[in-house]
C-alpha positions in Angstrom: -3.8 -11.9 -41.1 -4.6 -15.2 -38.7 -3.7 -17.4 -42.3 0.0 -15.4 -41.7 0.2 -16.1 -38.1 -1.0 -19.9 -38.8 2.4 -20.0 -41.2 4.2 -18.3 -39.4 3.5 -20.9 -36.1 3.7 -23.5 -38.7 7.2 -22.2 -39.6 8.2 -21.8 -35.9 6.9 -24.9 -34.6 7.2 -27.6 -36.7 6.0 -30.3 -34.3 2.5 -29.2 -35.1 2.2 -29.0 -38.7 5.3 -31.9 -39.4 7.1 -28.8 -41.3 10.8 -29.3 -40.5 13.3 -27.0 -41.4 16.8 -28.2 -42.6 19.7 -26.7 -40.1 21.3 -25.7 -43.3 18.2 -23.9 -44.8 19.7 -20.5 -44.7 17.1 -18.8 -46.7 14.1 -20.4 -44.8 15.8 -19.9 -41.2 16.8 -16.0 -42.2 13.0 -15.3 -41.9 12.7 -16.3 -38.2 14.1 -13.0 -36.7 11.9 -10.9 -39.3 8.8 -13.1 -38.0 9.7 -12.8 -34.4 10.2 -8.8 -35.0 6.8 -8.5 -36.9 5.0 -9.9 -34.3 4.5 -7.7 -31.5 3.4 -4.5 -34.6 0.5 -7.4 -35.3 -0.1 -7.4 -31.5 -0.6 -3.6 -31.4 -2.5 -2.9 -34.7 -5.2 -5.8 -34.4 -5.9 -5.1 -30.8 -8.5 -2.5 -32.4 -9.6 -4.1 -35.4 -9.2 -8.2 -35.0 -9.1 -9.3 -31.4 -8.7 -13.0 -32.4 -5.7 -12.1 -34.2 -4.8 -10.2 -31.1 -5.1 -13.5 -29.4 -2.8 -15.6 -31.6 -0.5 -13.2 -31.9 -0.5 -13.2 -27.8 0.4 -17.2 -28.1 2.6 -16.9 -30.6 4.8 -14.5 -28.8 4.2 -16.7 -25.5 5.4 -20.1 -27.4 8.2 -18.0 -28.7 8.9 -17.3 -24.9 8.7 -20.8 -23.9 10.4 -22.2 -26.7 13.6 -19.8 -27.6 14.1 -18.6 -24.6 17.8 -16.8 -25.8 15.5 -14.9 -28.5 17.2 -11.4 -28.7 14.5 -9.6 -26.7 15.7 -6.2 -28.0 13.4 -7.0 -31.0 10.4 -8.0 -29.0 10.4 -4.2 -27.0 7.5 -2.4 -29.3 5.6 -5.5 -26.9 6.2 -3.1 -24.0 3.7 -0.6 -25.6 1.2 -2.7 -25.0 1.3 -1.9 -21.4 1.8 1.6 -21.9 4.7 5.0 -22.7 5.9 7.1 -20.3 4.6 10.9 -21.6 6.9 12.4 -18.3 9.0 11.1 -15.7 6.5 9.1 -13.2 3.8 10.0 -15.3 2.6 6.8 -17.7 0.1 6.8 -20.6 -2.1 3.6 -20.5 -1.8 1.4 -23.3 -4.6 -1.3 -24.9 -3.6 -3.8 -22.1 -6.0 -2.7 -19.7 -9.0 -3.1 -22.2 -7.8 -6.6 -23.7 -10.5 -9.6 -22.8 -9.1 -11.6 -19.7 -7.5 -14.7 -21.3 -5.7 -11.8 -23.4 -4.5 -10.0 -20.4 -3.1 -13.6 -19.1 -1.3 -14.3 -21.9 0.1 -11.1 -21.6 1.4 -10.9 -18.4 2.3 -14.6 -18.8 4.8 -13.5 -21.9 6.6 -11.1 -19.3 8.4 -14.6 -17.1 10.0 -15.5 -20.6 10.9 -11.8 -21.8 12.4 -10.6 -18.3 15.1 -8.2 -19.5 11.7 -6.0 -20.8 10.7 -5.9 -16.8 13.1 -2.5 -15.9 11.0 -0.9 -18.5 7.8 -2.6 -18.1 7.8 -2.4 -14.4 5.9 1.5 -14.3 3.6 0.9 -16.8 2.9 -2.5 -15.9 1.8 -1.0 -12.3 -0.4 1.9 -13.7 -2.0 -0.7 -15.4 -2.3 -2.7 -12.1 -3.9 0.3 -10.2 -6.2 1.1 -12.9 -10.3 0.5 -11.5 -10.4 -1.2 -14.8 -8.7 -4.1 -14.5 -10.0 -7.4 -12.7 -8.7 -8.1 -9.4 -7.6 -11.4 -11.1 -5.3 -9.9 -13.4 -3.8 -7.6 -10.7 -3.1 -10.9 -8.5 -1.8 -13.1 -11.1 0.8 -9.9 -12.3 2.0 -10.0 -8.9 2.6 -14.0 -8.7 4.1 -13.8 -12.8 6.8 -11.6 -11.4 7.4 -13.1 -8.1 8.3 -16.1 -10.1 10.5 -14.3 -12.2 11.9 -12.9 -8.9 12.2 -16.4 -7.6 13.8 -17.8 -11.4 16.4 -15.0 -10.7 15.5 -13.2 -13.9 14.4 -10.1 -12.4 16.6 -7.9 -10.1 15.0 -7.8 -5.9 15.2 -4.0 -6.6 13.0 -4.5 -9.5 10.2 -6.3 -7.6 10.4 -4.9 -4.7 9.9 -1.6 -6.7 7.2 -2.5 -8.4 5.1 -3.7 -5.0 5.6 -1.0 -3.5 3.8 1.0 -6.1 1.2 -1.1 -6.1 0.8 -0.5 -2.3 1.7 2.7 -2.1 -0.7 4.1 -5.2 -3.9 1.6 -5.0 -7.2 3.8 -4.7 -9.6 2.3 -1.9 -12.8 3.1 -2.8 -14.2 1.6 0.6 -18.1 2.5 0.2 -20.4 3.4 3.1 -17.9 1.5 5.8 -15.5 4.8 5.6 -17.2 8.0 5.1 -20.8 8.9 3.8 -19.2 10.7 0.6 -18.0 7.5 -0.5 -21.2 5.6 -0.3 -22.3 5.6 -3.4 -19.0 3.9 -5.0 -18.4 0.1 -5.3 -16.1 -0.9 -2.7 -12.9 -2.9 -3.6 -11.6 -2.5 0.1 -11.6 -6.2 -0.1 -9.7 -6.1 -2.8 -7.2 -3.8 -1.3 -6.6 -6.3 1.7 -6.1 -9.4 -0.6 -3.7 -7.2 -2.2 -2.1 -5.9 0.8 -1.7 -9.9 2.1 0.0 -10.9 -1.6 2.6 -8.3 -1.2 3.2 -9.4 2.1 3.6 -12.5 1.5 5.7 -11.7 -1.7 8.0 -10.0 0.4 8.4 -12.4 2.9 9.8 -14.9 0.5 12.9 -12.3 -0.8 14.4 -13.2 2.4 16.3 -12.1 5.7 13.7 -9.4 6.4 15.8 -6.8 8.3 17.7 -6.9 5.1 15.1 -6.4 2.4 13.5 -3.9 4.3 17.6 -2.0 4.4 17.0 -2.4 0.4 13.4 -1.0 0.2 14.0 1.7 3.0 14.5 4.7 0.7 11.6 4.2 -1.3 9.4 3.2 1.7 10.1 5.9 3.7 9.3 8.5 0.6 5.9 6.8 -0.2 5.4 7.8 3.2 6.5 11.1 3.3 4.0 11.3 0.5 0.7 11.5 2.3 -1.2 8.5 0.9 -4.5 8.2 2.0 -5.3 6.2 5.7 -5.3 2.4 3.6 -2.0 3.2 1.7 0.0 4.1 4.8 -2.0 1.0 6.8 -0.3 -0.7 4.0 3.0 0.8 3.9 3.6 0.7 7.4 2.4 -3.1 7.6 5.9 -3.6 5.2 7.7 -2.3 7.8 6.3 -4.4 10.7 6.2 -7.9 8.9 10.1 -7.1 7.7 10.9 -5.5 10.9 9.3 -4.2 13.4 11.4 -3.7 15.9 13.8 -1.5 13.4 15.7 1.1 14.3 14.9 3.1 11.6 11.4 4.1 13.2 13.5 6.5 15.5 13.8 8.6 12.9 11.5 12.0 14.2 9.9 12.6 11.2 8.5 9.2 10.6 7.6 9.2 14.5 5.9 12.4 13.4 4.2 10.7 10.2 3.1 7.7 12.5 1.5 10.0 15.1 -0.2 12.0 12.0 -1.3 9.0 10.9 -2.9 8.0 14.3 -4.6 11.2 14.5 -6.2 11.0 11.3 -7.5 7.8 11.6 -8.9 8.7 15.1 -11.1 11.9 13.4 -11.8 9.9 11.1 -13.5 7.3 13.4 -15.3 10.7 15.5 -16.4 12.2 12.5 -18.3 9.1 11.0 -19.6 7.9 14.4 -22.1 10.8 14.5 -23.7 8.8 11.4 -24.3 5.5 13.2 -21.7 3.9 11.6 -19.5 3.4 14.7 -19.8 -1.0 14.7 -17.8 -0.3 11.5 -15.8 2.6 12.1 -14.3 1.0 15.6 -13.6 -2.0 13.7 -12.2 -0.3 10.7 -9.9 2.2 13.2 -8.4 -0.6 15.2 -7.2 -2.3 11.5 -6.1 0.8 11.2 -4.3 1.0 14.3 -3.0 -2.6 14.0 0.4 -1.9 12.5 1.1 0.6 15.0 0.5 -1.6 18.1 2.9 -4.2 16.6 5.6 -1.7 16.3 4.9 -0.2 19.6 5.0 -3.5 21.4 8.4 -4.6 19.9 10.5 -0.9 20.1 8.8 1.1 23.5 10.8 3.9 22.7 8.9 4.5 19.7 5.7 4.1 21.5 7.3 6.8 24.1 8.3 9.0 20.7 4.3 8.8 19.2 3.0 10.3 22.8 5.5 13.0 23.1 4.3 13.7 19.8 0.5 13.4 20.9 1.0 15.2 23.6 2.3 18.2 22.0 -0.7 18.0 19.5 -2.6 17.9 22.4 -1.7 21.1 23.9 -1.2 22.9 20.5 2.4 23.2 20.2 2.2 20.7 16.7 -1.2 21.9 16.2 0.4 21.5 12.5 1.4 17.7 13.1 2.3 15.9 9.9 -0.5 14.0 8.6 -0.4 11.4 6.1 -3.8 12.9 4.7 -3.6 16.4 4.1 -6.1 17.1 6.6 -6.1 20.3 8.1 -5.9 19.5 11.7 -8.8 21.3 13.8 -8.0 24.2 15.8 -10.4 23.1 18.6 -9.5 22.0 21.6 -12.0 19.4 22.3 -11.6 18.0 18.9 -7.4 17.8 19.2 -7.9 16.0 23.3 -10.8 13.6 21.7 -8.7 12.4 18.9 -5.6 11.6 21.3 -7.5 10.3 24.0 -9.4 7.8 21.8 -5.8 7.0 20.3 -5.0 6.0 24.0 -7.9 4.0 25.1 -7.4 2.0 22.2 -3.8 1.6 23.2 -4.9 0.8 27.0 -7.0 -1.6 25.4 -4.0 -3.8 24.3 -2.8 -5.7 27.3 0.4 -6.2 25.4 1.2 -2.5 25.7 1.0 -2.1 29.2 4.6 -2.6 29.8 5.5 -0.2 27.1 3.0 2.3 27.9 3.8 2.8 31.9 7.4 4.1 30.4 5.6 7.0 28.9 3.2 7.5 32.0 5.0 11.1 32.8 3.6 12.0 28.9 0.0 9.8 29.6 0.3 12.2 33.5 0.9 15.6 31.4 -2.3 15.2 28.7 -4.4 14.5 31.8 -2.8 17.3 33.6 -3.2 19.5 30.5 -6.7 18.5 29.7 -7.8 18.8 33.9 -6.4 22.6 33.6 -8.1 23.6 30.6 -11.4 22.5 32.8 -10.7 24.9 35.5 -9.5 27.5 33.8 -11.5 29.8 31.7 -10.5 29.1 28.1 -11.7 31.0 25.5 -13.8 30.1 22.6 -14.5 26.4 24.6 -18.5 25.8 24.2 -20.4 24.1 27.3 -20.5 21.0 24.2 -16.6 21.4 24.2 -16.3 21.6 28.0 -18.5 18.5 28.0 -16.1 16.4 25.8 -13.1 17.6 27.8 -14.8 15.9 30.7 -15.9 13.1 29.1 -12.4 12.7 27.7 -10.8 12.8 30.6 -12.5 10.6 32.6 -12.4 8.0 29.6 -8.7 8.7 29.9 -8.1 8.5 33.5 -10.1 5.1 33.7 -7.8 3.5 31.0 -4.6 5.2 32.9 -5.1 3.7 36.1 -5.6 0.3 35.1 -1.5 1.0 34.0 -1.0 0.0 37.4 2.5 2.0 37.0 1.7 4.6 39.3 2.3 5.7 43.2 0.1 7.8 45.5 1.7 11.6 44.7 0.7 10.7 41.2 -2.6 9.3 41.4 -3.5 12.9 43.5 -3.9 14.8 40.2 -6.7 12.1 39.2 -9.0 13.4 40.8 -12.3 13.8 39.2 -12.8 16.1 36.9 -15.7 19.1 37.7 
C-alpha cells in the first residue's frame, strides 16, 4: 500500500517527484477525485494492520487540505469515522482516533482547520474523544486551539465552538486523587489537567467577543449543563463561563439557578467537613475556597443574587429546602447540626471576603434569622440533637456571630440577640 500512496502523492504533488500533469490530461486528472475518495477507506483499514501507512495516509489527506482547499469535502466524510459514530442521540461510539500514536492524532486533528464543513458532524465525537482518560492532555489542548482557529478563520460557526467547549467543560471527569476525598486516592489525578483545561476555554471564549453577548448565545446550553448535576469541578467550571462573560448578568436571578448556586455551595461545604476529619483540611480549605471563587465574583458584582443564595441558605438551614437542589446528587443530611455547619462555614468564608461586606450587610435580616434560628434550637429542647450536635450548634454559632459583627451594619436592638450562646 505505502508504494500506492507514494504514486498517488507523486500524482498529486508534482513539485516533489517533477511529475507534471498536462491541464488537458483528462484521463490522468479524472483519477484525482477517485484518489482523494480512496483515501480516508486507507486511513481506516491500516490503522489496525499498517500504522505507517496510517501515517502517510494522515499527510496525504493533510497536504490535500493545504493544497486544494475547494476539494469537495462530501467525499472526504468516511474521515469523520475516524473520530467515532453516533450509536444514539448524545450517545457516541469511539473510533481508532483515541488509540493512534501522538504525531497521528496531530495530523488528525490538524486535517479538521482544512476540512471545516466536517466540524457540525465531527464536533460530538471529536469531544468524546477529548474527554476520554486515554488521550494525552496534549492532544486535548491542541483540539481546542485547531478549532479556535477555525473559529477565528471564520470556517466554523460560534455556535459550533462554543458547543463543543462547553462539552468539554461540562463532561471532563476530575479524577482529583487524595486532595478531594479518600475514595479517590488511589487514582492518578489530572485535576491539573482539568484547570489548564478550564483556563483554555476561558480564554477561547474570551476571544469570540462582546462577552454579555456570547454568553446570550451559550445561555441555553449553559444553563441545562447545569441543571444537569455535574460533579463540584464541572459546575466550578461552568459557572466560571458565566462570571468571565458576565458576571454581573441578569440572568443569575433566575430562582432555580439561585437554587443550583446555593446547592452547589452546600455541597462543596460538606464536602470540605466531611474530609477535614481525615487531616486533609490545608487542602480541603484551599480546594473549597477555588471552589467558592466563582461565586464570590458573582456575588460582589449583582448583591441581589448574593441576597437570593442566603434566603436560600437560610431556608436550608431551618429545613424548609431540606431537599435544596444540588448539583451532586447528594442526599442532603437530615441533621441539624450537619445543615447549620455547612451554611455557617459557607458564611465565614463569605465574611472572609472584604469585598463582600457591602453586599452582605443588605442580607443581614437573613445573616440576623440563621443566628436567631440556630440560638433557638440551643434553648429549646430539640429532639434527636446529640450533646456532639448541641456542641457544633454552639460552636457554629459563635463562629457565625464573630464573622457577623465585623459586618459593622448593625444597631444596638439588633446586636441584643447576639448574645452568647449557652
Amino acid at each position: 500500500m505505502l508504494p500506492y500512496l507514494d504514486a498517488v502523492g507523486g500524482m498529486l504533488f508534482p513539485e516533489k517527484t517533477s511529475i507534471w500533469l498536462a491541464e488537458n490530461d483528462s484521463g490522468v486528472l479524472g483519477y484525482h477525485d477517485i484518489w482523494i475518495h480512496e483515501l480516508p477507506g486507507i486511513l481506516l483499514q491500516s490503522i489496525d494492520k499498517a500504522p505507517l501507512v496510517t501515517k502517510v495516509a494522515l499527510e496525504l489527506l493533510l497536504r490535500i487540505g493545504q493544497y486544494f482547499p475547494a476539494v469537495d469535502c462530501g467525499r472526504l466524510r468516511p474521515f469523520m469515522k475516524l473520530f467515532g459514530v453516533e450509536s444514539l442521540p448524545g450517545a457516541v461510539d469511539l473510533g481508532p482516533f483515541v488509540k493512534l500514536p501522538r504525531d497521528c492524532q496531530e495530523l488528525a486533528i490538524s486535517c479538521l482547520y482544512y476540512f471545516p464543513s466536517l466540524l457540525p458532524d465531527v464536533i460530538e465525537p471529536l469531544a468524546s474523544c477529548c474527554l476520554s482518560d486515554a488521550l494525552e492532555p496534549l492532544i486535548l489542548f491542541r483540539a481546542i486551539e485547531v478549532l479556535q482557529s477555525t473559529y477565528k478563520a471564520g470556517s466554523l460557526h460560534i455556535t459550533e465552538q462554543l458547543s463543543f467547549l462547553l462539552l468539554l467543560m461540562a463532561r471532563f471527569r476530575v479524577h482529583p486523587g487524595d486532595i478531594v476525598t479518600l475514595e479517590d486516592s488511589s487514582k492518578l489525578s489530572n485535576w491539573d489537567t482539568f484547570k489548564s483545561l478550564n483556563r483554555l476555554i476561558l480564554t477561547s471564549l474570551s476571544e469570540m467577543g462582546d462577552g454579555s453577548l456570547v454568553l446570550e448565545l451559550i445561555w441555553n446550553n449553559l444553563f441545562n449543563a447545569i441543571a444537569q448535576k455535574p460533579s463540584l469541578h464541572n459546575m466550578n467550571g461552568l459557572l466560571r463561563i458565566i462570571v468571565t462573560l458576565d458576571a454581573g448578568t441578569s440572568k443569575l436571578m433566575n430562582g432555580n439557578v439561585v437554587k443550583l448556586i446555593a446547592g452547589y455551595l452546600v455541597d462543596a461545604s460538606l464536602d470540605l467537613s466531611k474530609s477535614t476529619e481525615f487531616g486533609f483540611q490545608p487542602d480541603k480549605t484551599r480546594l473549597f475556597q477555588y471552589f467558592l471563587k466563582p461565586c464570590t465574583i458573582m456575588f460582589d458584582k449583582n448583591d441581589k443574587v448574593l441576597c437570593s443564595t442566603l434566603e436560600s441558605l437560610k431556608s436550608f438551614v431551618t429545613g424548609g429546602d431540606h431537599l435544596l437542589s444540588s448539583v451532586s446528587n447528594l442526599n442532603y443530611p437530615g441533621e441539624l447540626s450537619c445543615r447549620v455547619c455547612a451554611v455557617t462555614t459557607i458564611l465565614i468564608f463569605l465574611c472572609n471576603d472584604r469585598k463582600l461586606h457591602r453586599n452582605l450587610s443588605l442580607g443581614k435580616l437573613v445573616i440576623k434569622g440563621i443566628l436567631e434560628y440556630i440560638r433557638h434550637q440551643l434553648d429549646s429542647s430539640v429532639p434527636d440533637v446529640t450533646h456532639v450536635g448541641k456542641q457544633k450548634l454552639k460552636s457554629a454559632f459563635e463562629q457565625l456571630k464573630t464573622k457577623a459583627l465585623q459586618l459593622n451594619c448593625w444597631d444596638r436592638s439588633e446586636l441584643e440577640g447576639f448574645s452568647s450562646a449557652t
